[in-house]
C-alpha positions in Angstrom: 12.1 -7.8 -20.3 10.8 -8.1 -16.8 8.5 -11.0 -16.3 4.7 -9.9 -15.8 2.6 -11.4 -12.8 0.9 -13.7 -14.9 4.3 -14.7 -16.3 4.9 -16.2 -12.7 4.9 -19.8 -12.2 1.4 -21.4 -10.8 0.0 -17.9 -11.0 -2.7 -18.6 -8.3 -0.9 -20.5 -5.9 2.4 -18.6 -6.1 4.4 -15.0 -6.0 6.9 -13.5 -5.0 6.9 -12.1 -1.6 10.0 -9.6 -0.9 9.3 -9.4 2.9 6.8 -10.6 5.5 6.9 -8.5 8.8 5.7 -10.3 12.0 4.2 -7.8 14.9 3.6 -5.0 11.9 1.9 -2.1 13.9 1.3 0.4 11.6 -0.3 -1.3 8.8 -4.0 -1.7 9.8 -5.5 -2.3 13.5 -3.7 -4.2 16.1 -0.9 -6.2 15.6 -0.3 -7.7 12.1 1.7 -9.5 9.7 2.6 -7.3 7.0 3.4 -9.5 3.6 4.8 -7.4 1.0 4.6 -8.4 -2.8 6.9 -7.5 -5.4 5.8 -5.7 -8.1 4.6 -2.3 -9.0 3.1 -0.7 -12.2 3.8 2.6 -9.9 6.7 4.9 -10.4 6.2 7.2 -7.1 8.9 10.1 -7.4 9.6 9.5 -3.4 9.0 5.4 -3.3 11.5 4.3 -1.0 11.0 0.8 -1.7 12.9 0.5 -5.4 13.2 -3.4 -4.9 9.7 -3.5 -4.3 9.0 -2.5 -8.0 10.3 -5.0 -10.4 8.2 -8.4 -10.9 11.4 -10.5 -10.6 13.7 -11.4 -7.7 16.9 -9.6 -7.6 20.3 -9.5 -5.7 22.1 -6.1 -5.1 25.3 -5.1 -5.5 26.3 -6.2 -2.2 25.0 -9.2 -2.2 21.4 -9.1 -0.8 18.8 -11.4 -2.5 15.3 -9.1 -3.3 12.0 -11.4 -3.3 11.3 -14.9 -3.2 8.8 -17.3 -4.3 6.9 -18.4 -2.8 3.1 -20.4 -2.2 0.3 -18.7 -0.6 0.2 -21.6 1.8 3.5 -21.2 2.6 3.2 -17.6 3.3 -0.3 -18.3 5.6 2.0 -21.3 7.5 3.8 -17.5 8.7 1.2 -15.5 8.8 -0.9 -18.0 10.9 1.9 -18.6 14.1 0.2 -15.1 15.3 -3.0 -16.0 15.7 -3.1 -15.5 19.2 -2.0 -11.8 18.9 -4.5 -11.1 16.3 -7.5 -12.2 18.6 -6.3 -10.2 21.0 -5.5 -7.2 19.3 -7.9 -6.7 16.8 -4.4 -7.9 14.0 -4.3 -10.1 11.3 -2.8 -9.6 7.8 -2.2 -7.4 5.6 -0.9 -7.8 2.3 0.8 -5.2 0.7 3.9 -4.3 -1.9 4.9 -2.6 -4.4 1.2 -2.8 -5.6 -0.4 -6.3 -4.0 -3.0 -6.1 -6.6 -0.7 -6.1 -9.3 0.2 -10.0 -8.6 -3.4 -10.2 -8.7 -4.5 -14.0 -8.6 -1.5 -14.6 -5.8 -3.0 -12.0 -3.6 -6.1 -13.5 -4.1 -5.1 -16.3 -3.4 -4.2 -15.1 0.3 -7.0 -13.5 0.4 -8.8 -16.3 0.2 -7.1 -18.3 2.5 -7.4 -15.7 5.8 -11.2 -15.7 4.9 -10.6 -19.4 5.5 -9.0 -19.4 8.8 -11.4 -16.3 9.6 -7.7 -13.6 10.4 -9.0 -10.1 9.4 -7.2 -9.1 6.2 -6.1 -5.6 4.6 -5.5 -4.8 1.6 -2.5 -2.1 1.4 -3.4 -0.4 -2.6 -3.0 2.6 -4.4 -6.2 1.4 -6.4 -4.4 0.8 -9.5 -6.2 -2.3 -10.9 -9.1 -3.0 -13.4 -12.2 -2.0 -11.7 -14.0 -5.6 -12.4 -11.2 -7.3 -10.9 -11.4 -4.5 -7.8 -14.7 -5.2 -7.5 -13.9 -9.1 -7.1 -11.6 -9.0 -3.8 -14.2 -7.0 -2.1 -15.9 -9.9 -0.4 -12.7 -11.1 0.7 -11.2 -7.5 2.4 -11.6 -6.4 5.3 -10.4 -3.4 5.3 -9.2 -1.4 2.8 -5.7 0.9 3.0 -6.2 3.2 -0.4 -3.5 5.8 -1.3 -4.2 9.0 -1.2 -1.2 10.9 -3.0 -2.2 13.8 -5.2 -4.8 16.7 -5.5 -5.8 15.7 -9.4 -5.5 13.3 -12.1 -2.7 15.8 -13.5 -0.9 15.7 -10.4 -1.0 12.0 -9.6 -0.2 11.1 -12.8 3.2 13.5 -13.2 4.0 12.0 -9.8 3.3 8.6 -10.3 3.2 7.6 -13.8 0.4 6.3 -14.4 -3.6 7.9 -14.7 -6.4 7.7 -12.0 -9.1 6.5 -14.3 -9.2 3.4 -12.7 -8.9 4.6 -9.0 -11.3 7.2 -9.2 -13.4 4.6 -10.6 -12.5 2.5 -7.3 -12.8 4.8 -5.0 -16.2 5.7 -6.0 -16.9 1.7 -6.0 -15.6 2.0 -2.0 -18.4 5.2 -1.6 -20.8 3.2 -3.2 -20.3 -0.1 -0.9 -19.4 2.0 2.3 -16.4 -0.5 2.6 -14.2 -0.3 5.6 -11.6 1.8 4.4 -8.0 4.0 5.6 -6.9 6.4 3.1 -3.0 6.7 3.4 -1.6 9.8 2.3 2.2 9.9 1.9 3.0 13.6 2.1 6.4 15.3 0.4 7.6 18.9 1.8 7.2 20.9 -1.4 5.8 18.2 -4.1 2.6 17.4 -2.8 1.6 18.9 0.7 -0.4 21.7 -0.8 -3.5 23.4 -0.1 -4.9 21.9 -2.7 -4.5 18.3 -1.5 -6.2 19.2 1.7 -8.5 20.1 0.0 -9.4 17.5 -2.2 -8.3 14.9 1.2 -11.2 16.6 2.9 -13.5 16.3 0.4 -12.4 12.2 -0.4 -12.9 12.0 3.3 -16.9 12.9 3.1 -17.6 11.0 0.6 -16.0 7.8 2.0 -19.0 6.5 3.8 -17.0 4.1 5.5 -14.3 6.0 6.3 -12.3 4.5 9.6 -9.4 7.2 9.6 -6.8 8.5 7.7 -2.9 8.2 8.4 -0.5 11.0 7.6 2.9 9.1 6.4 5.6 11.9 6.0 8.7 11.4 3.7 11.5 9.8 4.7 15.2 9.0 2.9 16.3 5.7 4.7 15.5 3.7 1.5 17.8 5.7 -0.2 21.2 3.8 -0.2 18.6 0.4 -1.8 18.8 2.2 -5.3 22.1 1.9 -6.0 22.1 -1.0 -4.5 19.6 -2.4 -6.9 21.2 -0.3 -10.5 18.5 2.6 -10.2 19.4 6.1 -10.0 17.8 8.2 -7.1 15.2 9.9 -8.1 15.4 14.0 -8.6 13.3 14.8 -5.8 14.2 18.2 -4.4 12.6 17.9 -0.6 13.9 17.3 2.5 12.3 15.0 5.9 9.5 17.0 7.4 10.1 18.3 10.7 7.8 18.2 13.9 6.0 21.8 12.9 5.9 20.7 9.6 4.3 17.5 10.7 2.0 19.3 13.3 0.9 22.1 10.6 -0.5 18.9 8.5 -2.2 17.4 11.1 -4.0 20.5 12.1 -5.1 20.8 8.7 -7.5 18.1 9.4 -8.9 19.7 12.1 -12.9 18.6 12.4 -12.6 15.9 9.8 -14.4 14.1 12.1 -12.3 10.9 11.8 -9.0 9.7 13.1 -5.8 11.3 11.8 -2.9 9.7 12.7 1.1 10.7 11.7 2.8 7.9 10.5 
């Protein structure tokens, strides 16, 4: 049986990380340091992080060690050589996974600690997480990075795995707050880039009072070769990597949304 977060040792002053990125510039404003958790309640049909999803540390078949643990001072000791950058960029961190909440006091715990030494924090999240305990990290955020990744509850949860009760209720907590907020939509030739998830993306967009932007990620394979390398079989997902028309058509689809788009 896999270990659960609160299985972890020192819940609130350790995790395990599985990657921290220095000079990150795609995960939030400026220049960041990215610091990935492990551990995902999440079963995307196109994640191409597999060792991202079990709460343990793993090796792979050839050899490479997945996740370490690790203390949230340790990890701000990393996080806090960029300092400069940040302040001249706009950076800081921005914690994300698997599902960061899902090692929930660890992340905190970071969270905490940026607030400390004042670095702007995201929070990369598909809003998976009890609503109280979403409602807790919102003094500490900065700005939020919130999935985006079906049309419905139907959809999401065939694609995914689990239900959206507790994101829509999160989302509509983000409305209600006007939180600083980025919805990320990851977008699958032929699974989920349908007029229908425009649709619904456009509408999520006006009700997000403090909506910043929104940032297109297309599919990609390159994580591909890490399943077998970690015992999991590929996923049956019949698509194939966008191409630039493809890419342009869903960018023009949010033509007039009246924030920025970006393409990942």
């Amino acid at each position: 049986m896999n270990p659960t977060p609160c299985d972890l040792p020192e819940c609130a002053e350790t995790g395990i990380v599985f990657d921290i990125q220095r000079a990150a510039m795609r995960d939030g404003p400026g220049i960041r340091t990215a610091v990935f958790l492990k551990g995902c309640p999440l079963r995307c049909a196109w994640c191409h992080n597999p060792e991202s999803q079990r709460f343990e540390i793993q090796t792979g078949k050839g050899g490479k060690r997945y996740g370490q643990v690790m203390r949230a001072d340790e990890v701000m000791q990393t996080v806090t050589r960029d300092r400069a950058y940040y302040e001249s960029s706009g950076g800081g961190m921005t914690i994300s996974g698997g599902e960061p909440t899902a090692q929930y006091a660890f992340c905190r715990a970071l969270l905490v600690l940026a607030k400390k030494e004042a670095i702007h924090a995201c929070l990369d999240t598909s809003g998976h997480l009890e609503p109280e305990r979403f409602a807790a990290l919102a003094p500490l955020v900065d700005l939020y990075l919130f999935d985006f990744k079906a049309a419905d509850s139907d959809g999401y949860k065939c694609l995914t795995g689990i239900s959206t009760k507790w994101i829509q209720t999160n989302l509509a907590f983000l409305e209600k707050t006007a939180a600083p907020v980025r919805l990320r939509c990851p977008l699958v030739p032929g699974v989920n880039d349908t007029p229908e998830y425009f649709t619904a993306l456009r509408a999520q967009a006006k009700r997000l009072k403090g909506l910043q932007g929104i940032d297109l990620l297309p599919y990609h394979d390159i994580g591909n070769t890490k399943y077998a390398d970690v015992g999991m079989p590929l996923p049956d997902l019949k698509t194939k990597t966008p191409d630039e028309e493809q890419k342009e058509h869903w960018l023009k689809e949010l033509d007039g949304i009246g924030v920025e788009a970006t393409m990942g």
